[in-house]
N, C-alpha and C positions, 0 to 999 in steps of 0.2 A: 457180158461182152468181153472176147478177148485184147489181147494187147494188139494184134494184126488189124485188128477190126477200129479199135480207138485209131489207130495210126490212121489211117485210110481217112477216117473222117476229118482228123484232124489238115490231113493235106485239101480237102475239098474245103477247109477253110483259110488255108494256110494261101490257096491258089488265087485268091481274093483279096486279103490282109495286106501278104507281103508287097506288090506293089505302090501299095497307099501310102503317100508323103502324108506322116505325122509323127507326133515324138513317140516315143517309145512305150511310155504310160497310155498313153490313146490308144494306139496299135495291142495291148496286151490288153483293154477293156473289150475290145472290138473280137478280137479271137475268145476271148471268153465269152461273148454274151452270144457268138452265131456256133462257137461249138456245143454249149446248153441249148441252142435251136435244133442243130445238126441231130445231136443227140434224139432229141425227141423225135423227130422226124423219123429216125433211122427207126425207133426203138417203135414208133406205130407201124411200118412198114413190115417189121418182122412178125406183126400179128398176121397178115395177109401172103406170106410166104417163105421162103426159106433165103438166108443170109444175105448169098450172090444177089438174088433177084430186091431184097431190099436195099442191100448198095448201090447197084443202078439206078431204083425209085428215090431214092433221097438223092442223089446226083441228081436226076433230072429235076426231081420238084427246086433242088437248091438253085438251079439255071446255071448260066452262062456267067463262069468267072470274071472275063473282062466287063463285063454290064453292071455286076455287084459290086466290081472294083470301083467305078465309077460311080454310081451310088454314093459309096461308104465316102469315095472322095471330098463328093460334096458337102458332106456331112462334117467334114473336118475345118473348123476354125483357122481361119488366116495365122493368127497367133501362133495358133498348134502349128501348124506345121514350118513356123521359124524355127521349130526346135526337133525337127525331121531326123529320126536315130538313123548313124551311119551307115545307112545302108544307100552306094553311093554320094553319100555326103561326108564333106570334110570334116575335119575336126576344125580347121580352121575358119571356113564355116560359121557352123555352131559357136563358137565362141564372138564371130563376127556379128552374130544375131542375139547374142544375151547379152553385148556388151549395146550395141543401140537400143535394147530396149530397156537397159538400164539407164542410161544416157539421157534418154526422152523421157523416161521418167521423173527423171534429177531435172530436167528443163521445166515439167511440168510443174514439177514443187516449189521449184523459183517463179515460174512465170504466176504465179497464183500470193506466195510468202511478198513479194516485195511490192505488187499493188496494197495489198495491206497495209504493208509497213508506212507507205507513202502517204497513206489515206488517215492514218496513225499520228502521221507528223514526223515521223523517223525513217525518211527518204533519205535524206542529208547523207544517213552513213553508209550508203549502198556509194555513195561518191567515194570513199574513202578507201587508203589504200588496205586497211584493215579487214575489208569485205571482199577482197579479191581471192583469199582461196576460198570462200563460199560462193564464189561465181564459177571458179572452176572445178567447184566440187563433181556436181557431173559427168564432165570429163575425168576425173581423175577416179573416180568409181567406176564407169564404166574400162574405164582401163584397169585397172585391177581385176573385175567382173571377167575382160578380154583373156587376161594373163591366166588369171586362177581357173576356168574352161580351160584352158590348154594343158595346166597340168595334175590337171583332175582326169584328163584324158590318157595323159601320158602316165602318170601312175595308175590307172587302171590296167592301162596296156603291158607296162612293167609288172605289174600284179598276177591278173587275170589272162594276159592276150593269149594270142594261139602259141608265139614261142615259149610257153613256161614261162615259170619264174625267173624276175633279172635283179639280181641281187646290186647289183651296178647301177643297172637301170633306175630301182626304185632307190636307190643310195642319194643320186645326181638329182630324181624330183622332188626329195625330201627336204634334199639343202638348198631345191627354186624356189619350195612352197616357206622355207624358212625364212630367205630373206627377200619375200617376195612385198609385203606391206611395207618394212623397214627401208628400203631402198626407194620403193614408190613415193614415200612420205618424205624421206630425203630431197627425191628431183622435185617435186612441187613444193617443198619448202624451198631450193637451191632456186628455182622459176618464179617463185613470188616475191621472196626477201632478197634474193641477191647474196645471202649471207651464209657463205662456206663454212664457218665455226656451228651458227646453229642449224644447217642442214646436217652435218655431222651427228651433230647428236640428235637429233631428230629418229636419226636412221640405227644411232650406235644403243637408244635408251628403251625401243621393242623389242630389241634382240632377244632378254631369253623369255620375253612372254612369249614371243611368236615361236619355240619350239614346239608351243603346243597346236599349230599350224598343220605341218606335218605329223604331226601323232591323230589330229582329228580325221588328217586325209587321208590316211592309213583304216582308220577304222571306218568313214564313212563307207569307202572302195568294197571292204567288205561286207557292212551292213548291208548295203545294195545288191550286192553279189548273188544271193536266192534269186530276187527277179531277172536279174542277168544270166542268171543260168537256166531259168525257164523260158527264156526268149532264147537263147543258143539253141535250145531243145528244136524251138520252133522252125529257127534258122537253118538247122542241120536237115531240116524234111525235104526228102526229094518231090518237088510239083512238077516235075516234070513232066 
């Protein structure tokens, strides 16, 4: 099979794929497992004739793109598609949707941890002011959760994007991703205690663990960057 020939098939799966809302990991299972269909299909049609006439045959047996679109749709978990790769979705977004399902999760752990406790006999200290940033731990993970989607986003884009490398760019999300716990940790200590001396150090005493923050987000960006760049591939196919 030549290269013209994979491309071709590849668009008569691409023409089906790309408009289905889900994450990005779902969406490259989904083109994988109907181009090994595609494939097969193609590859028995060419017993019965010559190329052209097996490309048409496997277009038609493949049907009507919008119809498989829908299908595959359905097929997609509510969940999965909270987390819908940007294509027309925001970044802001996506970070909108990991940070409540982080959120509700942390609700879930409390709503479960403190009928125990109660049932334990160690209700009392859920009263206490002591227990209040474990009431708000939820919120304060899911906002972090919020934050760190944004610039996992944004140093990708600085990394990876279509404008080249931004040496500036990824400069500015290096020193967000730095002091982006240390400061969080800071305002909900400053929110709970009232106490400006030890919100200070709160925020002053992560500081150089959290360099390793940015050294991880740097290399995660590219650890990921192979499946990123086979999903470009896919992206770049004219279905037109």
């Amino acid at each position: 099979m030549n290269e013209s020939t994979l491309t071709w098939l590849k668009v008569i799966v691409e023409r089906a794929v790309r408009p289905v809302r889900a994450s990005a990991a779902r969406k490259r299972k989904l083109r994988e497992e109907l181009l090994a269909h595609v494939i097969g299909v193609f590859e028995e049609e060419t017993k019965l004739g010559d190329e052209p006439a097996a490309l048409a045959r496997t277009q038609e047996r493949f049907g009507e793109a919008a119809e498989l679109t829908s299908q595959l749709q359905a097929s997609v978990l509510r969940i999965d598609r909270m987390f819908a790769e940007n294509s027309g979705e925001s970044a802001l977004r996506l970070a909108t949707n990991v940070a409540a399902l982080v959120g509700a999760a942390g609700f879930c752990f409390l709503s479960i941890a403190i009928p125990i406790q109660v049932l334990g006999g160690q209700g009392s200290e859920w009263l206490t002011v002591g227990r209040v940033p474990a009431l708000l731990a939820p919120l304060w993970m899911a906002s972090v959760f919020f934050c760190g989607t944004l610039v996992a986003h944004a140093m990708r884009q600085a990394l990876l994007g279509p404008a080249g490398l931004s040496w500036l760019g990824a400069s500015l999300v290096a020193a967000t991703a730095w002091i982006l716990v240390p400061v969080g940790s800071s305002a909900g200590c400053l929110a709970v205690m009232a106490d400006v001396q030890r919100s200070l150090w709160e925020a002053m005493s992560p500081l150089p663990h959290a360099l390793l923050a940015p050294m991880l987000l740097v290399a995660v960006t590219y650890l990921v960057d192979t499946e990123c760049r086979r999903d470009r591939e896919w992206a770049r196919l004219d279905i037109n």
